[in-house]
Every structure is written in structure tokens, then in C-alpha cells.
VMD Tcl script that draws the C-alpha trace (Angstrom):
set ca {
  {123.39 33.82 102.24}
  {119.73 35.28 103.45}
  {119.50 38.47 104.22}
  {117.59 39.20 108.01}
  {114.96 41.63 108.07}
  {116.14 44.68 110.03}
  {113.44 45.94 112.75}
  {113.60 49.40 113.23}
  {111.22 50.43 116.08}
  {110.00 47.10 117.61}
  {108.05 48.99 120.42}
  {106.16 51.47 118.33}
  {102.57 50.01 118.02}
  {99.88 52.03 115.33}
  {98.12 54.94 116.94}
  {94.84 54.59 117.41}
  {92.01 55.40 114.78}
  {91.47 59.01 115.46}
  {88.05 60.47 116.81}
  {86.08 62.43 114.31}
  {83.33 63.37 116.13}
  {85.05 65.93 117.92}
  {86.87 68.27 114.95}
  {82.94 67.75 113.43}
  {81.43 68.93 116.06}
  {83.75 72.06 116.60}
  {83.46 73.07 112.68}
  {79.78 73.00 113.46}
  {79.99 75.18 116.61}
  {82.51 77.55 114.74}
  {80.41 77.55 111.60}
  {76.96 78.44 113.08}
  {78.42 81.03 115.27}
  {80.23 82.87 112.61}
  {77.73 82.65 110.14}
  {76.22 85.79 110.89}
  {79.21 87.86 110.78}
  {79.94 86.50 107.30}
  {76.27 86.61 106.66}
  {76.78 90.40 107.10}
  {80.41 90.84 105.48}
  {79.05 89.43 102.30}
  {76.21 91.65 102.05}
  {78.37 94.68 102.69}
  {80.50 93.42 99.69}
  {77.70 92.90 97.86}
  {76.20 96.53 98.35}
  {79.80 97.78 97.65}
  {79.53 96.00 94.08}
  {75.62 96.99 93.18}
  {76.90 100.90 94.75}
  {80.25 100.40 92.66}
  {77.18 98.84 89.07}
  {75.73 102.46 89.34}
  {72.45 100.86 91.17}
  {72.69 101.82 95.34}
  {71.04 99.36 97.32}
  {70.41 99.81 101.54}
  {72.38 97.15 103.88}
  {71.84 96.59 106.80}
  {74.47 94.53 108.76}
  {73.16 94.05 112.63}
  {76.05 92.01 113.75}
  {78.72 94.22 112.47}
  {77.23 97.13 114.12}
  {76.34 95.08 117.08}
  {80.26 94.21 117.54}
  {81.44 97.72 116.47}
  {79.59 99.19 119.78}
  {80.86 96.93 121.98}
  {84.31 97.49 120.73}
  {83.42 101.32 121.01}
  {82.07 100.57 124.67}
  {85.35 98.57 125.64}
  {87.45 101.26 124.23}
  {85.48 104.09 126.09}
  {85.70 101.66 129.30}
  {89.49 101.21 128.73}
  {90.32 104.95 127.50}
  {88.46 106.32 131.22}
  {90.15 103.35 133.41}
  {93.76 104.57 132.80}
  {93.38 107.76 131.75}
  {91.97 107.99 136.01}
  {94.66 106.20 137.20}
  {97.30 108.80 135.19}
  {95.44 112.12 136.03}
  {95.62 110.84 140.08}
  {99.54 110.78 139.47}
  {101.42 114.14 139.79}
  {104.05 114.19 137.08}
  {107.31 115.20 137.13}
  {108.90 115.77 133.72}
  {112.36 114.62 134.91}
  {111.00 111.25 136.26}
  {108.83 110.45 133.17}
  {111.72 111.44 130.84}
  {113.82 108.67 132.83}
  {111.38 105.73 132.77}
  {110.87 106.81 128.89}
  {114.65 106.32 128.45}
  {115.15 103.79 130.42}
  {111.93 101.81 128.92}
  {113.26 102.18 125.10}
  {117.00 101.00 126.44}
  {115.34 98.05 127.32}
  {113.38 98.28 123.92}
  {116.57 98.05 121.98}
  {118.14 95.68 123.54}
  {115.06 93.22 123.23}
  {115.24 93.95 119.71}
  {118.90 93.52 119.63}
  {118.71 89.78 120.84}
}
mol new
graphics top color blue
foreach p $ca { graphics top sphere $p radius 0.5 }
foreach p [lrange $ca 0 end-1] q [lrange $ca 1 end] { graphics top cylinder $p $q radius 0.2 }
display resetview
């Protein structure tokens, strides 16, 4: 008696050969734009060893300071935006207490699901 092959999945055909120029050319995008943000992490760890060996050594880390004033700028942005949209409203300690409670009911029972 001969056994029949069984065919499983008669429709599936292989996938195609996958493009790798694409995933290269993102790592090298990715890569070159955070290269000088690790540039500048590793020379603040290395300034943190050679401070930590007795031996104090100046960094100076553009990028990193570059990005921390922008996030201080945002923030400062951010901070006056609302903060003029909440000192326009006038509050009444009744109707804030409400929303409060009635916000963290709906809190806990999002965390209850």
C-alpha cells in the first residue's frame, strides 16, 4: 500500500526575497543622526569616571545642552499656555471639587476593567 503525500497549503506560494536596502538605509539615517547625542553621553560618562579616578577633566556636551533648552523652552511655552487659559476661568470651589470627583470615579473604574 503507498502512502499519498498530504498537501497542506496548496495556495501558499514563498514570499518574496525581502528588500534590504531599505532597513540599511534607515540604520544609516538613525545612526548618523544620533551619533551626536551618544557622542556627548559617552563623554559625560567618561568625565564622570576620570572625576570619579581623582583626575577632573572639562566636558563639554553641545547637543545635550542644545536639547535641554529646547525642552526648557517647550516647558516654559506649555507652563504659560494653560496656566492663561486657567487664570481667565473664575473658580468655584464647589464645581472644581465635583469634576475632581467625578474625574477619579471615572479613574477607578478604568482601572477596575
Amino acid at each position: 500500500m503507498s502512502k499519498q503525500v498530504i498537501v497542506l497549503a496548496p495556495d501558499i506560494h514563498p514570499d518574496r526575497p525581502r528588500r534590504k536596502f531599505l532597513p540599511i538605509l534607515s540604520l544609516f539615517v538613525a545612526s548618523s543622526l544620533l551619533a551626536p547625542i551618544v557622542f556627548d553621553a559617552a563623554a559625560l560618562c567618561y568625565g564622570h569616571w576620570r572625576d570619579l579616578l581623582g583626575s577632573p577633566v572639562d566636558i563639554r556636551t553641545p547637543t545635550l545642552d542644545a536639547i535641554g533648552e529646547r525642552v526648557a523652552e517647550v516647558r516654559e511655552d506649555v507652563k504659560y499656555h494653560i496656566s492663561s487659559r486657567f487664570h481667565r476661568v473664575p473658580w468655584n470651589p464647589r464645581v472644581v471639587l465635583m469634576i475632581a470627583v467625578a474625574v477619579m470615579l471615572v479613574a477607578i473604574m478604568m482601572l477596575r476593567l
